[in-house]
N, C-alpha and C positions, 0 to 999 in steps of 0.2 A: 332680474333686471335685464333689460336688454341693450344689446351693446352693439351701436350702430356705429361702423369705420366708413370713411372716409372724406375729402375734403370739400366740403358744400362751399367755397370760396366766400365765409363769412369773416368778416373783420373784428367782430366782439357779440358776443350774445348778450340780446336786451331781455327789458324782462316784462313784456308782452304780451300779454294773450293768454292760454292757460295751458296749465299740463296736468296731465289726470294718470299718468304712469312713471314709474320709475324707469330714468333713463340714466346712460354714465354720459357724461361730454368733455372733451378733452377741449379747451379752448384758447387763444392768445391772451383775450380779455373778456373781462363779462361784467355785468354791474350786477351790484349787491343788491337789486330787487330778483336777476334772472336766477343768480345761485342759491336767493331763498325760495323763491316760486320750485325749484329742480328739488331740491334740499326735502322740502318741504310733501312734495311727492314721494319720498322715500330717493331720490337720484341722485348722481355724486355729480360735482362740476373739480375737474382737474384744470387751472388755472397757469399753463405753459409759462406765459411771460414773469410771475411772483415768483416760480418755483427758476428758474434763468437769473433773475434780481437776486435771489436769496444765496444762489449757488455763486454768483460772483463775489457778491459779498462775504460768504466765507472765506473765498478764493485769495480776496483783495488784503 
């Protein structure tokens, strides 16, 4: 899998176009078509903003 860092100043990843390789993406937001089209290539989408919700909510 290959693991690309850094910050392409995208605001949520759509689900677009094609992907033909396993990629990891670490995201704010993404829609449920971009994480199964990733998924779906073998690649992971880590979803920042759920994983921030969830953690408050324990917290709260």
């Amino acid at each position: 899998m290959d693991d690309f860092r850094g910050n392409a100043g995208i605001d949520k990843l759509l689900g677009s176009g094609r992907i033909t390789r396993a990629v990891e993406i670490i995201v704010d937001k993404c829609t449920d078509r971009a994480k199964e089209k990733i998924e779906g290539a073998g690649g992971k989408v880590i979803v920042l903003e759920a994983t921030e919700t969830a953690v408050k909510a324990e917290a709260g």
